[in-house]
C-alpha positions as CSV (number, residue, x, y, z in Angstrom):
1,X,-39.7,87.9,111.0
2,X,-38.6,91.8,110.5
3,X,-39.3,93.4,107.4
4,X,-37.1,94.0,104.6
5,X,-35.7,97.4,105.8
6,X,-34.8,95.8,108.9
7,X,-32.3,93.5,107.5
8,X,-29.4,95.6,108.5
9,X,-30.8,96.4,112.1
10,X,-30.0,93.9,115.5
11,X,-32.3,91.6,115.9
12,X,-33.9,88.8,118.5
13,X,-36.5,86.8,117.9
14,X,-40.1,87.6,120.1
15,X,-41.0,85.7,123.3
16,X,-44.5,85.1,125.1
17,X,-44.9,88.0,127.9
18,X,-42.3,90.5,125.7
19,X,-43.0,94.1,126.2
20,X,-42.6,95.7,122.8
21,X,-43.2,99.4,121.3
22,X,-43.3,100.5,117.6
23,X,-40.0,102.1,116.9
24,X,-38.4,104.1,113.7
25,X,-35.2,102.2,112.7
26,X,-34.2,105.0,110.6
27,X,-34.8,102.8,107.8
28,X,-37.8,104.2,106.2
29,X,-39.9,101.8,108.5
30,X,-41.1,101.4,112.1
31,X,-41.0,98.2,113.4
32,X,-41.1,96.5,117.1
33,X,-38.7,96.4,119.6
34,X,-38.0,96.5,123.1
35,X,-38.4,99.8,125.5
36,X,-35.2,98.7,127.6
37,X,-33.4,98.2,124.2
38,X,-35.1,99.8,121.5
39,X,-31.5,99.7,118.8
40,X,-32.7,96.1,118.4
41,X,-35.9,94.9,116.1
42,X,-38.2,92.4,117.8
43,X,-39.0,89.6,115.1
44,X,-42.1,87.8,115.2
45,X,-43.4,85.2,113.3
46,X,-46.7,85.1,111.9
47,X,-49.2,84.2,113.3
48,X,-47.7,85.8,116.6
49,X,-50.7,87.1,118.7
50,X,-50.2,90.6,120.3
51,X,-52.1,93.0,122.3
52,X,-52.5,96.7,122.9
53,X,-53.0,97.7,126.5
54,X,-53.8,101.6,125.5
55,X,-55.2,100.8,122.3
56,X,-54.1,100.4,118.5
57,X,-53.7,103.9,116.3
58,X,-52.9,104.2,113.3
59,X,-51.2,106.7,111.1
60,X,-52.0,107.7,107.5
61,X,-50.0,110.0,105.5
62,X,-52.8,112.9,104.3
63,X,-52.5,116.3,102.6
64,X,-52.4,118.1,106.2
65,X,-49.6,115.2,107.7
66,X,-49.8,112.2,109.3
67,X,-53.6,112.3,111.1
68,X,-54.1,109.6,113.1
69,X,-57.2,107.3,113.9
70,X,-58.0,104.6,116.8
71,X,-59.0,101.0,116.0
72,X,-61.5,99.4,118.3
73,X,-59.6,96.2,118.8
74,X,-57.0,95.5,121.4
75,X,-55.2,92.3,120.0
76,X,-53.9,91.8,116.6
77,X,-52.4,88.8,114.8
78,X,-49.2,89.6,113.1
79,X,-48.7,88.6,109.2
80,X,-46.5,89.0,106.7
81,X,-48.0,90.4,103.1
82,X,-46.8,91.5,99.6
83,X,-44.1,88.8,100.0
84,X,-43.6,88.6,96.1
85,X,-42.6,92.0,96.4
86,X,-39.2,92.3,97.6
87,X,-39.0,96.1,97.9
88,X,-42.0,96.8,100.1
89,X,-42.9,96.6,103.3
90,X,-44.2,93.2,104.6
91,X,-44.7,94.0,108.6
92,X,-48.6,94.1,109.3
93,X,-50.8,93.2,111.9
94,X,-54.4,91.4,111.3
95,X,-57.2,93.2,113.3
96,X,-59.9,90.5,114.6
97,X,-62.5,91.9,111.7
98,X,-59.8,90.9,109.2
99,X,-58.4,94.3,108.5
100,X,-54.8,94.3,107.3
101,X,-52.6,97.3,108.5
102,X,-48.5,97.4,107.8
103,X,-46.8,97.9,111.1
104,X,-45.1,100.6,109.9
105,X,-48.4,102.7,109.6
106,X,-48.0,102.5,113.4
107,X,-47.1,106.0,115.2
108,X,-44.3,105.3,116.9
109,X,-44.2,104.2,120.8
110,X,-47.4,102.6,120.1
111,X,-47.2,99.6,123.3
112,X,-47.6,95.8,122.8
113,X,-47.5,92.8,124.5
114,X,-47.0,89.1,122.9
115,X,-49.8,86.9,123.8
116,X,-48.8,83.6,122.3
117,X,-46.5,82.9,119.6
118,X,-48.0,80.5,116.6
119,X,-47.8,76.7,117.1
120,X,-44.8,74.9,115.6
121,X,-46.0,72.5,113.0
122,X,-45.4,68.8,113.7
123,X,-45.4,67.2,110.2
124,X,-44.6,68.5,107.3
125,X,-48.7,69.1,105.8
126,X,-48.9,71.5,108.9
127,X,-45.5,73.5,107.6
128,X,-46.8,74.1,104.3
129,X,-50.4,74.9,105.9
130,X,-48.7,77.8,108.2
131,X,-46.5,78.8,105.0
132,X,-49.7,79.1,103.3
133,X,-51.7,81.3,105.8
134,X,-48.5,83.3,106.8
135,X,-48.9,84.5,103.4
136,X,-51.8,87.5,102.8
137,X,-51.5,88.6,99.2
């Protein structure tokens, strides 16, 4: 899935092996995409694993800019949060610890890889189970 202010943007859904990086849409988010085609957002589905072959920063905006900080972790879980709230961003990724960052507090050309997309459910009791832990309030 892309976030909200990605509705307007080309978009394909992610694949296993996909070589993504964090890219400003100029939609008041960053968001993934491709390095060979970066006009058009990468969707993935939550639950989506990814990894970060130089590492996971992340941006926060302070008094003095837009410091950054590393994360130890070099695979992340994407999910989708604040989902009652249409006009915010939903876009994060899920650090192994739990941690919960919105993928648009990602400096842009940050590199990723998709790992393994999340297991399509096979009855309708494993649907509403992924609906439910797609969803982080």
């Amino acid at each position: 899935m892309c976030d909200y202010s990605l509705q307007n943007v080309a978009s394909r859904p992610a694949a296993v092996g996909d070589k993504l990086v964090t890219h400003s849409f100029g939609t008041g988010t960053r968001g993934f995409a491709s390095p060979e085609c970066p006009e058009t957002a990468v969707c993935l589905l939550p639950g989506t694993e990814i990894a970060f072959p130089q590492g996971i920063s992340i941006t926060h905006r302070g008094f003095f800019g837009w410091p950054r900080r590393s994360v130890r972790y070099a695979t992340a879980i994407f999910r989708q949060v604040n989902k009652d709230s249409p006009g915010t961003h939903h876009d994060a990724v899920e650090f192994p610890d739990g941690h919960t960052v919105l993928l648009t507090s990602l400096p842009e050309g940050q590199l990723a890889t998709v790992l393994q997309l999340p297991a399509q459910p096979s009855t309708s009791a494993e649907a509403a189970e992924q609906r439910r832990a797609a969803y982080i309030g």
